[in-house]
KOLVEX-962180 format. One record per residue (C-alpha): x, y negated, z; residue in three letters. Coordinates in steps of 0.5 Angstrom, whole numbers, plus 500, padded with zeros to 3 digits. Each point is the difference from the previous one (the first is absolute). Layout:
! KOLVEX-962180
{pt {X; Y; Z}; "ALA"};
...
! end
This chain:
! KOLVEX-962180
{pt {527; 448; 500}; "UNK"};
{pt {498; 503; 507}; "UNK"};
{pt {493; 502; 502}; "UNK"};
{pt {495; 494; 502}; "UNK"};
{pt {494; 503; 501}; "UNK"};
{pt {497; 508; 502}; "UNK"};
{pt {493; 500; 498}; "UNK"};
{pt {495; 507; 503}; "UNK"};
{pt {493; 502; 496}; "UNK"};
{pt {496; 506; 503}; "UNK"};
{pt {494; 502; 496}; "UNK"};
{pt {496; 506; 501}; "UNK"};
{pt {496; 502; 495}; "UNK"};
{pt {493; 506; 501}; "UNK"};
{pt {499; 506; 497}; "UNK"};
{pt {495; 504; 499}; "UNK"};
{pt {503; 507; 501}; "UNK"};
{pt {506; 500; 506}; "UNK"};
{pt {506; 503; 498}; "UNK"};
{pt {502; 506; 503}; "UNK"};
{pt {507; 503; 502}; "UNK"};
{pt {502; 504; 505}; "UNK"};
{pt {504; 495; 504}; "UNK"};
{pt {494; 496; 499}; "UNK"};
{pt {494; 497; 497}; "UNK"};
{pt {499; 493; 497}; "UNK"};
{pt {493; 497; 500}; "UNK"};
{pt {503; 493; 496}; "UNK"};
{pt {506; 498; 497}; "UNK"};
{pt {504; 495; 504}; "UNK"};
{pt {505; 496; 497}; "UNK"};
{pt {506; 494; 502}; "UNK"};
{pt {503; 497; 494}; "UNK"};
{pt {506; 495; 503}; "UNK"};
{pt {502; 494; 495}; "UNK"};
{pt {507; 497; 502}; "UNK"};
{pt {502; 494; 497}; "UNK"};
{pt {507; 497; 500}; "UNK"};
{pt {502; 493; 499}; "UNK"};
{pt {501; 500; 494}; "UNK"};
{pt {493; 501; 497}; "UNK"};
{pt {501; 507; 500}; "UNK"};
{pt {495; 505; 502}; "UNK"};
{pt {499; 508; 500}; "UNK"};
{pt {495; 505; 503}; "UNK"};
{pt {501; 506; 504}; "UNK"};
{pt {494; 505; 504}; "UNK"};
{pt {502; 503; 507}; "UNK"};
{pt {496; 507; 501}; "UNK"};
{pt {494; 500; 504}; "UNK"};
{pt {497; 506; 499}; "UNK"};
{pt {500; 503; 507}; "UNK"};
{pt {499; 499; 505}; "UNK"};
{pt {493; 496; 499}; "UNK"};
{pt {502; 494; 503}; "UNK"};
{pt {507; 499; 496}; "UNK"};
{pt {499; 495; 496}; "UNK"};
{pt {498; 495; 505}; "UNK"};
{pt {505; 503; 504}; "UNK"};
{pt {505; 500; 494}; "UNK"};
{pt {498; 493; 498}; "UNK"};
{pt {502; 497; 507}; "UNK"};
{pt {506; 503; 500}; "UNK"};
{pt {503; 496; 495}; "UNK"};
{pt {497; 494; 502}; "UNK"};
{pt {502; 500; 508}; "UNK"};
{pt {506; 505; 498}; "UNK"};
{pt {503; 500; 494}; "UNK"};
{pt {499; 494; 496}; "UNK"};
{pt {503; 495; 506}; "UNK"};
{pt {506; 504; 499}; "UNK"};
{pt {500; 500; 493}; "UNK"};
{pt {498; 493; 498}; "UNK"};
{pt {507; 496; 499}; "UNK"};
{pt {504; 506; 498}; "UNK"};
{pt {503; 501; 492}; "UNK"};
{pt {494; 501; 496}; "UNK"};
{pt {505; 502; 494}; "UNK"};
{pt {503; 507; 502}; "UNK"};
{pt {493; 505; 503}; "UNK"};
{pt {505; 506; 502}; "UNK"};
{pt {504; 495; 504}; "UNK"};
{pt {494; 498; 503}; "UNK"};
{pt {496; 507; 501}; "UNK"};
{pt {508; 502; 504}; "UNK"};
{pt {500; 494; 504}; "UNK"};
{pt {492; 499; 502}; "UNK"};
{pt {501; 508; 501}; "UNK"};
{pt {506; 500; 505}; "UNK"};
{pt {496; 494; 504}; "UNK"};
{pt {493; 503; 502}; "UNK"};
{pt {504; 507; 501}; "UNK"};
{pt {500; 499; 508}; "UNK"};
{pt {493; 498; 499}; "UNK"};
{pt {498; 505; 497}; "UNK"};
{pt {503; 505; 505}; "UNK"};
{pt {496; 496; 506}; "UNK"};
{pt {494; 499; 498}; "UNK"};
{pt {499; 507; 496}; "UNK"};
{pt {499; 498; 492}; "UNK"};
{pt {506; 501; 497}; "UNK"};
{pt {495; 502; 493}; "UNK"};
{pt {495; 494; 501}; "UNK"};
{pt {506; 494; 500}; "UNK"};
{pt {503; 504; 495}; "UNK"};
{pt {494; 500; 494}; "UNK"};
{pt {500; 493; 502}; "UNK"};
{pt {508; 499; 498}; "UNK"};
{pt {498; 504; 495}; "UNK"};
{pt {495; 495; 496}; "UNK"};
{pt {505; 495; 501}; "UNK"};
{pt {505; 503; 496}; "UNK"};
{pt {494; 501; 495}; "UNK"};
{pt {499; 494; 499}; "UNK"};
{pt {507; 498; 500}; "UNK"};
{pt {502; 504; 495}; "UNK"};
{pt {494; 498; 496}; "UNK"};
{pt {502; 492; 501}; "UNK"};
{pt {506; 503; 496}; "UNK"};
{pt {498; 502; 494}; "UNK"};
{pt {496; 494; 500}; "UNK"};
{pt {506; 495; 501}; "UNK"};
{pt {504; 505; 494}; "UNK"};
{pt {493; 500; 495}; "UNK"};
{pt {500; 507; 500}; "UNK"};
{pt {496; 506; 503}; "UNK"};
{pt {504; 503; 506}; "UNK"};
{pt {500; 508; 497}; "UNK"};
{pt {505; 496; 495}; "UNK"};
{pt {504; 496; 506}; "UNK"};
{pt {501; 507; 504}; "UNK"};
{pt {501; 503; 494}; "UNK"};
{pt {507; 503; 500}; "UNK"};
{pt {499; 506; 495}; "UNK"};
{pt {500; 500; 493}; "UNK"};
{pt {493; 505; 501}; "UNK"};
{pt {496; 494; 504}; "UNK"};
{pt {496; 497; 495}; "UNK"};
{pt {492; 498; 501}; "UNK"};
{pt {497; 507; 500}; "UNK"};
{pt {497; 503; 506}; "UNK"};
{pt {495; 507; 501}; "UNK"};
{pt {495; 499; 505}; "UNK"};
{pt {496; 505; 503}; "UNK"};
{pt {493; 500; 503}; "UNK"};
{pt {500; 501; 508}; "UNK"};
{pt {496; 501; 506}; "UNK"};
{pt {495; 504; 496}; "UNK"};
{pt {496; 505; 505}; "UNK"};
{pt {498; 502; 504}; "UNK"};
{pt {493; 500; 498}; "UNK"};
{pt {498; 499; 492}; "UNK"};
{pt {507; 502; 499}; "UNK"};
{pt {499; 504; 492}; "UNK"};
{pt {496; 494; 498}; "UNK"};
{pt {505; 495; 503}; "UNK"};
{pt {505; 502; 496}; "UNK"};
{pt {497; 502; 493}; "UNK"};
{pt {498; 492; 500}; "UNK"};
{pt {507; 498; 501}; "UNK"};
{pt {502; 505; 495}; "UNK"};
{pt {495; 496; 496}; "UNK"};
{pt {504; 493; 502}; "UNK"};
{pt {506; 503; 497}; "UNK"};
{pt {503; 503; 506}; "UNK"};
{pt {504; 506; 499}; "UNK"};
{pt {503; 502; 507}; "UNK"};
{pt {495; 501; 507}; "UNK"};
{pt {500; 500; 507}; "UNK"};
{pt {495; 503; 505}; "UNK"};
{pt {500; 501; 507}; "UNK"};
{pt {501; 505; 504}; "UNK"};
{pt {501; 502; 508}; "UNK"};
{pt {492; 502; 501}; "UNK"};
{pt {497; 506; 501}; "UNK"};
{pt {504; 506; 496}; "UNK"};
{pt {493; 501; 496}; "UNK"};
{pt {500; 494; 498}; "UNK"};
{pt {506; 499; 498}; "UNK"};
{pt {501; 506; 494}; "UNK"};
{pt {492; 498; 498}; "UNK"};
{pt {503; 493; 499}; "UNK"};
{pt {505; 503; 497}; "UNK"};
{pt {496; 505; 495}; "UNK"};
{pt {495; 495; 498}; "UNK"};
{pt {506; 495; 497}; "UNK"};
{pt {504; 504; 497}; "UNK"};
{pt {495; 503; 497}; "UNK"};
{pt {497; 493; 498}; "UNK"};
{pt {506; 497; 497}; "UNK"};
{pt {504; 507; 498}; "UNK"};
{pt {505; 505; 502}; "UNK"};
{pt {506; 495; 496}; "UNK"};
{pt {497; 493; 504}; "UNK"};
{pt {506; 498; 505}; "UNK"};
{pt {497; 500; 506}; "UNK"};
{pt {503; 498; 507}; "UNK"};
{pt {497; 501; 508}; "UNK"};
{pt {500; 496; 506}; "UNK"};
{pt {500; 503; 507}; "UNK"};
{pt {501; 492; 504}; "UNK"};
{pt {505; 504; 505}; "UNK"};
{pt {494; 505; 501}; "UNK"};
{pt {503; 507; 501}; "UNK"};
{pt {504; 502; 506}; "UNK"};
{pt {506; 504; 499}; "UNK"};
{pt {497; 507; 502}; "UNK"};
{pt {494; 499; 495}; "UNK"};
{pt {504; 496; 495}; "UNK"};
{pt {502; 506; 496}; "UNK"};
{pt {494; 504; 500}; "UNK"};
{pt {495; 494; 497}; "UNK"};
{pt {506; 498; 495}; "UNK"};
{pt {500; 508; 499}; "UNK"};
{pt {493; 500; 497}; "UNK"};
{pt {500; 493; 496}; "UNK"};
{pt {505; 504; 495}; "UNK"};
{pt {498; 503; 495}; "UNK"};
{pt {496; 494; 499}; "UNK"};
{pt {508; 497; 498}; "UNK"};
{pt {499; 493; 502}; "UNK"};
{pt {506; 495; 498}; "UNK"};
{pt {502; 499; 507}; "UNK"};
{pt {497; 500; 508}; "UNK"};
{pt {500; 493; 503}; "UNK"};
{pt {502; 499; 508}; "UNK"};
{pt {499; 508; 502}; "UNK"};
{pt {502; 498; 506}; "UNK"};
{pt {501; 494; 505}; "UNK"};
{pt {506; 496; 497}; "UNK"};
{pt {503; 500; 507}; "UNK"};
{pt {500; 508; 501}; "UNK"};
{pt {508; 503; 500}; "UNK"};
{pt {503; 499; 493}; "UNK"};
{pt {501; 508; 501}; "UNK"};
{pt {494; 501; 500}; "UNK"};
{pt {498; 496; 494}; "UNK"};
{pt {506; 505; 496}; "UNK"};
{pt {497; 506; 502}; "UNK"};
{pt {492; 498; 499}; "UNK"};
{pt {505; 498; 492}; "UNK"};
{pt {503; 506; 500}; "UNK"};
{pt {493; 505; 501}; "UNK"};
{pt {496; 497; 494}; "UNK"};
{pt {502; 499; 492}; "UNK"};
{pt {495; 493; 501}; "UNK"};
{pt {505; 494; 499}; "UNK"};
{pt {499; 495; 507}; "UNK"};
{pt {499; 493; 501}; "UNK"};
{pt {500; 496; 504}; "UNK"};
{pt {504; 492; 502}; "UNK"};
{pt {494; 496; 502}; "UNK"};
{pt {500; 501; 508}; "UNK"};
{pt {508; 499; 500}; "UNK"};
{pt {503; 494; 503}; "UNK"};
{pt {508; 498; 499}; "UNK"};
{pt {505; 501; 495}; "UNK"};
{pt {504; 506; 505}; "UNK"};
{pt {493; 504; 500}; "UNK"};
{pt {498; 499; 492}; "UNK"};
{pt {508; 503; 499}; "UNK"};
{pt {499; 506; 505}; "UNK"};
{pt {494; 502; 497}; "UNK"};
{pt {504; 499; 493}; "UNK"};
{pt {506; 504; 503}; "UNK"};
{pt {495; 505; 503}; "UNK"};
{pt {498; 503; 493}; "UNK"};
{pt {492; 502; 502}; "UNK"};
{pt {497; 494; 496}; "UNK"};
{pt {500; 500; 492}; "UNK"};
{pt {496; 494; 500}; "UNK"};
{pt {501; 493; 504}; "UNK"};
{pt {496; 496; 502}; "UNK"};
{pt {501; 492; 503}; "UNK"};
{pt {495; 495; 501}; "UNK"};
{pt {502; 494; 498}; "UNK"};
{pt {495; 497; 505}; "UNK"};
{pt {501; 505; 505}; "UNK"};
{pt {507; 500; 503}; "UNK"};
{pt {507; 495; 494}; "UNK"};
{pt {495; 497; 495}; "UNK"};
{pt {504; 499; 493}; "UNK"};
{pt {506; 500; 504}; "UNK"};
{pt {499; 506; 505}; "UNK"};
{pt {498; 505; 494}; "UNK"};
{pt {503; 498; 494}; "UNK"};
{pt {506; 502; 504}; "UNK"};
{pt {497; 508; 502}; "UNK"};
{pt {498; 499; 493}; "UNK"};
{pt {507; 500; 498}; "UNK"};
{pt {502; 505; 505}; "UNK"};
{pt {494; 505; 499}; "UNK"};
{pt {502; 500; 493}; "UNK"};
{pt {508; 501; 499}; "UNK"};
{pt {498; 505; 505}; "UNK"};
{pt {497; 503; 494}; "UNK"};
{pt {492; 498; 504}; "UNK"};
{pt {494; 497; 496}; "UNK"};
{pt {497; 493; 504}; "UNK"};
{pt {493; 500; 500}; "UNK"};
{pt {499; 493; 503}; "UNK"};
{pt {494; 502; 505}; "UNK"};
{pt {494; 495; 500}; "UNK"};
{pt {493; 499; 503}; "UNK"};
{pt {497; 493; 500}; "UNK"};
{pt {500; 494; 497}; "UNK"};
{pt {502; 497; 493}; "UNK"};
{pt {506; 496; 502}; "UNK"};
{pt {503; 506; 503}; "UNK"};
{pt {498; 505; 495}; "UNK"};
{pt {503; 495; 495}; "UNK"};
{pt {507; 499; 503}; "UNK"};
{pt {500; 509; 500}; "UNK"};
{pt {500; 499; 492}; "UNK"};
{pt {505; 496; 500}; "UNK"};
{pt {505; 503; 504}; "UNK"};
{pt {498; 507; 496}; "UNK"};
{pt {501; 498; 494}; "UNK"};
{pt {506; 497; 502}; "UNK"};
{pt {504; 506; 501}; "UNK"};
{pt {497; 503; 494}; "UNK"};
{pt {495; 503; 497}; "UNK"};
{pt {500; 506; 504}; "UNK"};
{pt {495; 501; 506}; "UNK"};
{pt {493; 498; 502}; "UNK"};
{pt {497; 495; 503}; "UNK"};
{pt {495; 501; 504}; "UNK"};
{pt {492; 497; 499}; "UNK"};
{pt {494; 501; 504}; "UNK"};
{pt {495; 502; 497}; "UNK"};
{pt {495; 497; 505}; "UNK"};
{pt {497; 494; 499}; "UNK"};
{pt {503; 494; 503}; "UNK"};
{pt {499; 493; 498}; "UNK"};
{pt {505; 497; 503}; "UNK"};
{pt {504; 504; 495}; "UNK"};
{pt {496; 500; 494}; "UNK"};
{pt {499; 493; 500}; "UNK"};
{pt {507; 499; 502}; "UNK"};
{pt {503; 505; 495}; "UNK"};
{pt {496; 502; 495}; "UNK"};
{pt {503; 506; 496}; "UNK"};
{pt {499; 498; 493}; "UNK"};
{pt {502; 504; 494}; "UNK"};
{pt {501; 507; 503}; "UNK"};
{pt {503; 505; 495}; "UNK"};
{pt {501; 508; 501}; "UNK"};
{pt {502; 498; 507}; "UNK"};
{pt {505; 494; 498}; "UNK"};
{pt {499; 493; 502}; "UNK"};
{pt {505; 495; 497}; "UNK"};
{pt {501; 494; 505}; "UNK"};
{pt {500; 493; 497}; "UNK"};
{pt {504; 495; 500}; "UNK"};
{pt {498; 495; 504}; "UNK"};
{pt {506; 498; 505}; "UNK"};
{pt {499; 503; 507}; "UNK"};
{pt {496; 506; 501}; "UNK"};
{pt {495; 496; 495}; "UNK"};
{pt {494; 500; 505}; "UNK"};
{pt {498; 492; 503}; "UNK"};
{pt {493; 502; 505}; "UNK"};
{pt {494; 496; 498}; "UNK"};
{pt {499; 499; 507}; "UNK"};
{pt {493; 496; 499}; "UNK"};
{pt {498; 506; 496}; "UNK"};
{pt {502; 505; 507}; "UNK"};
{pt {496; 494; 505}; "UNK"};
{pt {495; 505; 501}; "UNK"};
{pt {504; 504; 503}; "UNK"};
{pt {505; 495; 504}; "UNK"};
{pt {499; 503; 507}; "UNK"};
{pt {506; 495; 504}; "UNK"};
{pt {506; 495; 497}; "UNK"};
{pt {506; 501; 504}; "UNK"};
! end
């Protein structure tokens, strides 16, 4: 059962209205889904964020094929952690020489999904159930609407609450005005009991960072995401913590198992936040998901693509029980919603089914419109 074949898709997909963040603007939703076959006929799929910078997914995607997949290909298909450490320790001094630490570990990352969906496949059962170790895991999973703003920020979120969504996240790190506008007009669209949560995407530098926090206050959202760049000193993540009642988050832009337990150790963050497409895939974050709660944490898997990635976020949520949220994006992306679709949502909640895996096979003549290169 060793792997025989690394396949790469990369799609790009139009939109009508760019999507905004601080950190950037996205003015179409690229995506590279990965399909690993192993020679006993079993498959499984992953997705490698390509989100940024605007030529990632093809760079990703070629990654993989000259890269990766050769040193994949031949290696056992049956044991993904294994092969995720391995594969890891490989490319390590290539990732150091030539500077791409993150983009060579998103590829890793899509490989472990895929393997760890051929799992639950070759076992008959969907994977939030293989990885469960908890008598709390069960199917269920609370979703929370994301990416809102920064424009139609209010409208956004009240058609979402129409879908069934409960808990929203909208962007901040513009203008100061603009944020507490943006922050007024939807508290006062969806209620002063609504959760809402913020995002500054790494925005704020340390000598600003309390003050704007400072003035969103009053509005009480839930938590503030990446206030600071992640790589900015752990002591001065814990003072900007200690300076506001507003929980942080953060966990996406963390790489490495010695930085995930430092920032755990740290005492700053209340909510942690891998991305199983990002850095670890299933193997990588269930392990600072376990971590990240025995240490009295709560994981909320962090996500931003595609329907396959979005997928595998479910299920690793739900494995660990019902606590939580699992990030959705509330911006339209066909590379999710025809991959994923999200079907039967009640007060927030979504109960996975059972279908062995993640429970999503892409339809992959359905997305050719928006094939941009095969690898």
């Amino acid at each position: 059962m060793t792997i025989a074949k690394i396949e790469c898709w990369v799609f790009r997909a139009p939109i009508e209205r760019p999507v905004a963040a601080a950190v950037g603007t996205m003015t179409n939703r690229p995506a590279v889904f990965v399909r690993v076959s192993a020679t006993d006929g079993a498959w499984g799929w992953g997705e490698v964020f390509c989100n940024f910078p605007t030529v990632g997914a093809e760079h990703r995607a070629r990654i993989m094929r000259e890269i990766v997949a050769p040193l994949a290909e031949g290696t056992p298909s049956d044991r993904p952690a294994d092969t995720w450490r391995q594969l890891t320790q490989r490319v390590r001094r290539m990732a150091l020489q030539a500077g791409e630490p993150g983009p060579l570990a998103q590829v890793i990352a899509a490989l472990d999904q895929a393997l760890w969906d051929m799992q639950a496949r070759r076992a008959g059962l969907p994977l939030w159930r293989l990885l469960a170790d908890t008598p709390q895991a069960d199917n269920r999973v609370r979703l929370y609407a994301s990416g809102l703003g920064p424009e139609q920020v209010a409208e956004t979120a009240l058609a979402k609450q129409a879908e069934g969504y409960t808990a929203f996240k909208f962007k901040v790190g513009f203008q100061p005005d603009k944020d507490i506008a943006d922050f007024e007009a939807i508290r006062a669209a969806l209620g002063p009991r609504a959760q809402i949560m913020i995002d500054a995407n790494q925005a704020w530098e340390p000598e600003n960072a309390m003050r704007r926090i400072a003035a969103l206050e009053r509005y009480e959202p839930y938590w503030i995401e990446e206030p600071l760049a992640a790589d900015e000193p752990l002591d001065t993540w814990r003072q900007l913590a200690e300076s506001t009642p507003i929980p942080l988050a953060a966990g996406e832009n963390i790489r490495d198992h010695a930085n995930f337990d430092a920032a755990i150790q740290n005492g700053h963050l209340r909510f942690v936040q891998p991305d199983v497409a990002k850095w670890g895939g299933i193997s990588g974050c269930v392990a600072v998901a376990r971590r990240a709660e025995q240490a009295g944490l709560v994981f909320c898997p962090h996500w931003l693509g595609g329907g396959i990635g979005l997928a595998a976020s479910m299920h690793l949520r739900a494995a660990l029980g019902p606590a939580g949220l699992v990030e959705v994006d509330a911006n339209p992306n066909p590379l999710r919603e025809q991959v994923c679709p999200l079907t039967n949502l009640n007060d927030g909640w979504l109960h996975l089914p059972d279908t062995p895996g993640i429970g999503v096979e892409p339809d992959l003549a359905a997305l050719a419109r928006y094939l941009v290169a095969v690898a």
